[in-house]
BABALUM-526528 format. One record per residue (C-alpha): residue number from 1; residue in one letter; x, y, z. Coordinates in nm, 2 decimals. Layout:
@num NUM, residuo A, xx X, yy Y, zz Z
...
//
This chain:
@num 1, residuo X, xx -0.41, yy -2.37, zz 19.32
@num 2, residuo X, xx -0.68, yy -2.27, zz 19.03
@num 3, residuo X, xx -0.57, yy -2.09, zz 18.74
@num 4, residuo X, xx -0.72, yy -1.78, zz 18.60
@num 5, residuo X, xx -0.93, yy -1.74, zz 18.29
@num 6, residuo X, xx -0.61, yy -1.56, zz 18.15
@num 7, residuo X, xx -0.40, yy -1.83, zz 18.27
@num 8, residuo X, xx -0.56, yy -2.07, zz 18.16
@num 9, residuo X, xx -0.66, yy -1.93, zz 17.79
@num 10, residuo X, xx -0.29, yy -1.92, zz 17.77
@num 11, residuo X, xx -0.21, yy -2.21, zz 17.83
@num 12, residuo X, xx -0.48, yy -2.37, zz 17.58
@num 13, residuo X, xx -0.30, yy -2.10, zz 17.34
@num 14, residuo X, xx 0.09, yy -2.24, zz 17.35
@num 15, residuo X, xx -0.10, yy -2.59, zz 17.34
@num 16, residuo X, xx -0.27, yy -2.51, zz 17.02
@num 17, residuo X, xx 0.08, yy -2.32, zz 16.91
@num 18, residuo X, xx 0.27, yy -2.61, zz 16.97
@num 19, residuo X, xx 0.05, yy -2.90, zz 16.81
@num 20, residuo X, xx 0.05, yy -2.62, zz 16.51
@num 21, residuo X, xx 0.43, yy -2.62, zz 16.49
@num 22, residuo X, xx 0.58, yy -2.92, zz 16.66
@num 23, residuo X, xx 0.61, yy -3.16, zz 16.33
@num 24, residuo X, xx 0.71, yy -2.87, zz 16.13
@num 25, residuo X, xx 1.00, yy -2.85, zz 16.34
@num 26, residuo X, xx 1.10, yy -3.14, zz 16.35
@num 27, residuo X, xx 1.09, yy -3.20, zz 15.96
@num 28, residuo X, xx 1.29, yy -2.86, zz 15.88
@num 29, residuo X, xx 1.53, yy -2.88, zz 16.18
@num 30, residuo X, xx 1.88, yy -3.03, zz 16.03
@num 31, residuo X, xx 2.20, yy -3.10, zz 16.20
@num 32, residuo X, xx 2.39, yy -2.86, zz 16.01
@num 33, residuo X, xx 2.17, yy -2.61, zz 16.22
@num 34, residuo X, xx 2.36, yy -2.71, zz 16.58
@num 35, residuo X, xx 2.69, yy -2.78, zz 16.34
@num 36, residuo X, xx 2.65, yy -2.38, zz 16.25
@num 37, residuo X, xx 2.60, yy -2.27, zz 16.61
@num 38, residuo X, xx 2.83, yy -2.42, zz 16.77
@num 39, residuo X, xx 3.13, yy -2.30, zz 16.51
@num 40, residuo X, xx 2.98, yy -1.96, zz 16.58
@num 41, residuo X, xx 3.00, yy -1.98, zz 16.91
@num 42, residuo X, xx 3.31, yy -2.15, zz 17.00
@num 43, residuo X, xx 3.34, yy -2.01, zz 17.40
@num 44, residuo X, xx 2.94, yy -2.06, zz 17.50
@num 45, residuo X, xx 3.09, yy -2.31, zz 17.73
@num 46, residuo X, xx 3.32, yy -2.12, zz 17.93
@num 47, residuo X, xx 3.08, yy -1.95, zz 18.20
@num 48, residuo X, xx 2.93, yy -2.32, zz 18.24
@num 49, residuo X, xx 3.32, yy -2.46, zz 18.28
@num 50, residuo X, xx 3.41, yy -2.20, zz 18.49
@num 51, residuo X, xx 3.13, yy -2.19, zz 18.76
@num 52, residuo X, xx 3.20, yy -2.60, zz 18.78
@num 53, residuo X, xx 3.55, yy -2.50, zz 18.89
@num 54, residuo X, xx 3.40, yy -2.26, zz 19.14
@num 55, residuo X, xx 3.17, yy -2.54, zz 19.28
@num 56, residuo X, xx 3.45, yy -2.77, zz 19.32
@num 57, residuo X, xx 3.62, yy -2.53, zz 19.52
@num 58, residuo X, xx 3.39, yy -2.42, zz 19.73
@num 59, residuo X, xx 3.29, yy -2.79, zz 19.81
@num 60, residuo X, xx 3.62, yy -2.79, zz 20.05
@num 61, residuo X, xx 3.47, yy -2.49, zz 20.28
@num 62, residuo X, xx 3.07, yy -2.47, zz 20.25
@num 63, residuo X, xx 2.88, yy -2.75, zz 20.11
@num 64, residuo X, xx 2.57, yy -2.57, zz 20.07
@num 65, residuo X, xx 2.75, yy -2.32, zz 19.90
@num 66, residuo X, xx 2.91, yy -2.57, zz 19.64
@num 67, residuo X, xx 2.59, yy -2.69, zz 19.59
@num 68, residuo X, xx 2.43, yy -2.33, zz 19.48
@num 69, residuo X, xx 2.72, yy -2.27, zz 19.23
@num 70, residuo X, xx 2.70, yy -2.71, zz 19.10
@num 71, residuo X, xx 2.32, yy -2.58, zz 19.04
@num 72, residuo X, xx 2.43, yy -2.23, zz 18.83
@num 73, residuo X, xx 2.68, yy -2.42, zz 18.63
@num 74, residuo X, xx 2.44, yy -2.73, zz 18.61
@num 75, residuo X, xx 2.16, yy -2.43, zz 18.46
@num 76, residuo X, xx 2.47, yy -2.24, zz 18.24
@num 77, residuo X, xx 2.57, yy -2.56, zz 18.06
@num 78, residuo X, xx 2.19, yy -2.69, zz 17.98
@num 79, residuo X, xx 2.07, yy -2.39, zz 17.85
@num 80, residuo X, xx 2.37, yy -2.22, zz 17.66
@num 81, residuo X, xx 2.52, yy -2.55, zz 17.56
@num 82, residuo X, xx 2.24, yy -2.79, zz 17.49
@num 83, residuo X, xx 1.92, yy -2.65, zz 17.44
@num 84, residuo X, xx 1.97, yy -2.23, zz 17.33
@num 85, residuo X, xx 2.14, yy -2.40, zz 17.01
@num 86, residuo X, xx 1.86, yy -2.60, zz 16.93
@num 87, residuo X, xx 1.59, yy -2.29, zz 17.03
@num 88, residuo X, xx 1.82, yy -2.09, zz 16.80
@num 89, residuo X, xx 1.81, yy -2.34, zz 16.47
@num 90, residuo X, xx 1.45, yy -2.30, zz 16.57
@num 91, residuo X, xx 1.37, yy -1.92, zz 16.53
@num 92, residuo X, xx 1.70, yy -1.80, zz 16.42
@num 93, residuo X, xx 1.82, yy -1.48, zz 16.59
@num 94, residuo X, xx 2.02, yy -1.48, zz 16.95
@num 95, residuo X, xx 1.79, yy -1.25, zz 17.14
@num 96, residuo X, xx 1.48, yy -1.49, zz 17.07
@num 97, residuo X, xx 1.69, yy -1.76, zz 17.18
@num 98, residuo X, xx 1.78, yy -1.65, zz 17.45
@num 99, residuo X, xx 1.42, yy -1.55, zz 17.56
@num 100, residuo X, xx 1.26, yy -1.85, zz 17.49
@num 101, residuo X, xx 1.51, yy -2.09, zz 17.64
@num 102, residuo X, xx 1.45, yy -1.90, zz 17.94
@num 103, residuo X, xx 1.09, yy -1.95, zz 17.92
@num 104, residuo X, xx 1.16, yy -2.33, zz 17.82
@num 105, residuo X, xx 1.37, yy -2.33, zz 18.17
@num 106, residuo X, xx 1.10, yy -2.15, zz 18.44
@num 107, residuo X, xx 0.75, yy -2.16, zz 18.26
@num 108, residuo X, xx 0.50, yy -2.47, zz 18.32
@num 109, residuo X, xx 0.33, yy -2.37, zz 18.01
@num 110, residuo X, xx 0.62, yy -2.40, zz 17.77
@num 111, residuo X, xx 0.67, yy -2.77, zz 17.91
@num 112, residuo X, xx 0.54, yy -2.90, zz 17.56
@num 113, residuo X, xx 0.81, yy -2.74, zz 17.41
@num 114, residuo X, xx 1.04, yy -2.84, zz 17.61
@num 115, residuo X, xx 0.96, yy -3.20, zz 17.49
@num 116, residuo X, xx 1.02, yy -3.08, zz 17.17
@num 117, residuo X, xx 1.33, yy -2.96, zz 17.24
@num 118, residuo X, xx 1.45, yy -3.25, zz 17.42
@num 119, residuo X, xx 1.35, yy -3.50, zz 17.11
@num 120, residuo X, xx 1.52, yy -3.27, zz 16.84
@num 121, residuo X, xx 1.86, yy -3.27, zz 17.11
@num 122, residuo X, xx 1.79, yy -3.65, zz 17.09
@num 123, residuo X, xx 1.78, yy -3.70, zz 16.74
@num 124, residuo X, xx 2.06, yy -3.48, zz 16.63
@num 125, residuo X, xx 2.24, yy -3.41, zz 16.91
@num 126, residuo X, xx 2.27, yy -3.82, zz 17.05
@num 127, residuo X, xx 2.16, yy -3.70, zz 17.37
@num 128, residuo X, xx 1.84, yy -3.83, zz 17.55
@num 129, residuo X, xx 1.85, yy -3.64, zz 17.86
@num 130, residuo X, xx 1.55, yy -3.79, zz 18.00
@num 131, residuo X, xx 1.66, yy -4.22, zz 17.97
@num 132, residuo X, xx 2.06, yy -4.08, zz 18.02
@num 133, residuo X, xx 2.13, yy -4.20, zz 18.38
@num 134, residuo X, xx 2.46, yy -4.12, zz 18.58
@num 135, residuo X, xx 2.72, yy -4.39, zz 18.65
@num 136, residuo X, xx 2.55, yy -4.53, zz 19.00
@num 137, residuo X, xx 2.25, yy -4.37, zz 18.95
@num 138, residuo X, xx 1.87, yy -4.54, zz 18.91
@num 139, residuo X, xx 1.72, yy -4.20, zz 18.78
@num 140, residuo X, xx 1.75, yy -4.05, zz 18.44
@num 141, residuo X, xx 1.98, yy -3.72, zz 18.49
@num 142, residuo X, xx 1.67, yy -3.50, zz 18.39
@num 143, residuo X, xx 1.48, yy -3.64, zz 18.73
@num 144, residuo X, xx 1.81, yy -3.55, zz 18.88
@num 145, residuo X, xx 1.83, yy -3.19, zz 18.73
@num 146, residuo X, xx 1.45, yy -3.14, zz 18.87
@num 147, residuo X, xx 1.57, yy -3.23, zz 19.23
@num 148, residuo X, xx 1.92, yy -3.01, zz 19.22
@num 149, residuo X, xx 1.66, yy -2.72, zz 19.12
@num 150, residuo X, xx 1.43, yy -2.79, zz 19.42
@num 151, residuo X, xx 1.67, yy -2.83, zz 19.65
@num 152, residuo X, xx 1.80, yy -2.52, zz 19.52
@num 153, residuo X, xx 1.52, yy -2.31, zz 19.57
@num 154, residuo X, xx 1.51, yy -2.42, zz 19.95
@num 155, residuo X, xx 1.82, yy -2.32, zz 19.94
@num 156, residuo X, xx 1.74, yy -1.97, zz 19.84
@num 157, residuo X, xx 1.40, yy -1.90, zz 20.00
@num 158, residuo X, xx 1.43, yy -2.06, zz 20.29
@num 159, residuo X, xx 1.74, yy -2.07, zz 20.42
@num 160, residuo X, xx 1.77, yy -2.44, zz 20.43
@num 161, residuo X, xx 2.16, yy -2.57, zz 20.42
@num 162, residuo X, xx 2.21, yy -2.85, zz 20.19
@num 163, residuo X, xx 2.36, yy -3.18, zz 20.30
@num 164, residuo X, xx 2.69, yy -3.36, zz 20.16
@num 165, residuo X, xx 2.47, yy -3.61, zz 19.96
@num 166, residuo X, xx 2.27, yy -3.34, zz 19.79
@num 167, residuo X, xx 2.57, yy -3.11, zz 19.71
@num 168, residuo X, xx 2.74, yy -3.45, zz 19.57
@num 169, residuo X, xx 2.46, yy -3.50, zz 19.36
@num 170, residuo X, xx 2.43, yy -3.15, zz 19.21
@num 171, residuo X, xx 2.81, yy -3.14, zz 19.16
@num 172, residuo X, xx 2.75, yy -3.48, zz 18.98
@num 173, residuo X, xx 2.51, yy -3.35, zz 18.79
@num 174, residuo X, xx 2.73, yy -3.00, zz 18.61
@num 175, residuo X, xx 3.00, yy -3.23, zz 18.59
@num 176, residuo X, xx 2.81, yy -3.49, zz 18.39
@num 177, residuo X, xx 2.60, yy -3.20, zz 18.18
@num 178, residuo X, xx 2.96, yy -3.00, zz 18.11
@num 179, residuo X, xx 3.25, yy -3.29, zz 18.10
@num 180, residuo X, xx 3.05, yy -3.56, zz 17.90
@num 181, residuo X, xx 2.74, yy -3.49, zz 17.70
@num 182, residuo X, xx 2.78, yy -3.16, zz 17.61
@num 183, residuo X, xx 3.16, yy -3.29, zz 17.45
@num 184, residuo X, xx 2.94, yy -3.62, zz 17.28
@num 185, residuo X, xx 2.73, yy -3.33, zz 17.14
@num 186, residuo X, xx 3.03, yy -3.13, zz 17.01
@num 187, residuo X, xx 3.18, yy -3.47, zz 16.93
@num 188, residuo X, xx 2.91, yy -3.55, zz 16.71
@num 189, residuo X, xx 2.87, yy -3.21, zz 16.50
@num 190, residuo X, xx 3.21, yy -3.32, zz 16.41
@num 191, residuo X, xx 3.41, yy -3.06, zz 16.60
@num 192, residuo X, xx 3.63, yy -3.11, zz 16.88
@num 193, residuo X, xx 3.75, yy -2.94, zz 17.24
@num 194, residuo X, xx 4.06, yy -2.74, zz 17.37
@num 195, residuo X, xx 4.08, yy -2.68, zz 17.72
@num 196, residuo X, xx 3.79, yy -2.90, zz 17.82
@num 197, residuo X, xx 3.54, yy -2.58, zz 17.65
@num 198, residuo X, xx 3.66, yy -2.44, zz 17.36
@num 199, residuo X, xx 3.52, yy -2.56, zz 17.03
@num 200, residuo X, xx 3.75, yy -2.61, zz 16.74
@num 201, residuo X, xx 3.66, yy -2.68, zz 16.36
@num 202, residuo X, xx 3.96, yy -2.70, zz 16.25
@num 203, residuo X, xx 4.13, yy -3.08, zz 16.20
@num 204, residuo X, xx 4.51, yy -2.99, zz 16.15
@num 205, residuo X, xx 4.48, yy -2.92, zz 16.53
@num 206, residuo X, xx 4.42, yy -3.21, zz 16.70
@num 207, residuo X, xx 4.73, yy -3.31, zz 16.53
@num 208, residuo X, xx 4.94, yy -3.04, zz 16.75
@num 209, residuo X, xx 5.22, yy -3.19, zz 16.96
@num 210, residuo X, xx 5.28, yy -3.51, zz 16.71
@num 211, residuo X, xx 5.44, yy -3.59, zz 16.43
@num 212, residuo X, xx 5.22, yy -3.56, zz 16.20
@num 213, residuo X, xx 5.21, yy -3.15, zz 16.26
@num 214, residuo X, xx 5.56, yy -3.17, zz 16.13
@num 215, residuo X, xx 5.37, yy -3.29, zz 15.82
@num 216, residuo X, xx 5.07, yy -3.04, zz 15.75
@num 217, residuo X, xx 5.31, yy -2.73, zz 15.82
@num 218, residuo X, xx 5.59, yy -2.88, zz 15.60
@num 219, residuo X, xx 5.25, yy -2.90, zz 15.28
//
C-alpha cells in the first residue's frame, strides 16, 4: 500500500531528525544515565514479573490465553525495563519517555530510532537484542519478539487460537527478556535484585542472612 504525501514527508522528516541527532546521542549518552534510572525506579519491573506469573498460570488451562499475557509481559519488560531507560537518558522527563518508547514500539517510521536505541542498550547496557539468541534457538530473540507480536495480533483480530509451540515460544521469550537480560542489565549498572524484580543499590544487603551481616551491623 502507497503512502501519502503527508506520510511520506514525515517519514523523510524523522529520517532527516534522526541522521541530525543520532551521533549526538550516542557521544553524550553515559552509563551513569541508565545507573540513575534504574536507582530511581527500583519496582519498574514488577508489572513485567507479575504478568509472567500470570502467563505461567494460565499455560495449565488455555494456551492461547498464556500466550496473550507471555506477549504483555514480553511488551512490559522491553519497554519499561530496557528501552524507556535509555529513551529517558535521552530526553530527560518521564512523560516524553513514555511517549516516545511507545512510538519506538508501534510506528514504522521511528524504526531508525529504534536502532539507535538498540546500539546505545548494546553498548552500555551489554545487551544486543538483535545477535542474543535463546538457549535452542537459531534466531536472535528480537526475530523472536517480532513473531510473538504477529502471532499476537492474530490472536486479537482474528480470532485465531495459538498452538502449544507458539505459546512456548512467547512464554520463552518474557521469561528470557524478564529472568536474564534485564538482571545482566541491572547487574551491570552495578546494582542487584530482591525478589527476582526489585532493584537494590545498596551493598550491605546482599550480605543479609550470613555472617558477615553480623559484621556491618556490629560497625
Amino acid at each position: 500500500m502507497s503512502m501519502t504525501r503527508d506520510e511520506a514527508e514525515y517519514e523523510e522528516f524523522m529520517e532527516k531528525l534522526y541522521e541530525e541527532h543520532k551521533e549526538q546521542a550516542i557521544e553524550e549518552f553515559t552509563t551513569e544515565l541508565l545507573q540513575s534510572y534504574y536507582g530511581n525506579h527500583k519496582l519498574l519491573a514488577k508489572p513485567a514479573f507479575d504478568a509472567l506469573t500470570e502467563a505461567r498460570n494460565l499455560m495449565n488451562t488455555s494456551i492461547t490465553a498464556g500466550l496473550i499475557f507471555s506477549a504483555i509481559a514480553m511488551e512490559v519488560a522491553l519497554k519499561e525495563t530496557l528501552l524507556k531507560p535509555i529513551v529517558f537518558g535521552l530526553v530527560h522527563t518521564a512523560s516524553v519517555a513514555s511517549l516516545v518508547t511507545d512510538l519506538v514500539m508501534g510506528h514504522r517510521s521511528m524504526d531508525r530510532y529504534k536502532d539507535l536505541l538498540l546500539q546505545i542498550l548494546r553498548e552500555h547496557g551489554g545487551v544486543d537484542l538483535q545477535s542474543y539468541n535463546r538457549t535452542d534457538s537459531n534466531q536472535s530473540i528480537w526475530d523472536e519478539i517480532k513473531r510473538v507480536q504477529t502471532k499476537r495480533n492474530l490472536i486479537l483480530h482474528t480470532g485465531k487460537m495459538a498452538t502449544k509451540e507458539e505459546s512456548s515460544l512467547a512464554l520463552g521469550v518474557a521469561s528470557t527478556i524478564i529472568e536474564t537480560l534485564f538482571p545482566s542489565v541491572v547487574t551491570r549498572m552495578g546494582l542487584h535484585l530482591h525478589d527476582d524484580h526489585r532493584i537494590r543499590d545498596d551493598w550491605k544487603c546482599k550480605y543479609e542472612g550470613t555472617p558477615m551481616e553480623k559484621i556491618l551491623k556490629a560497625r
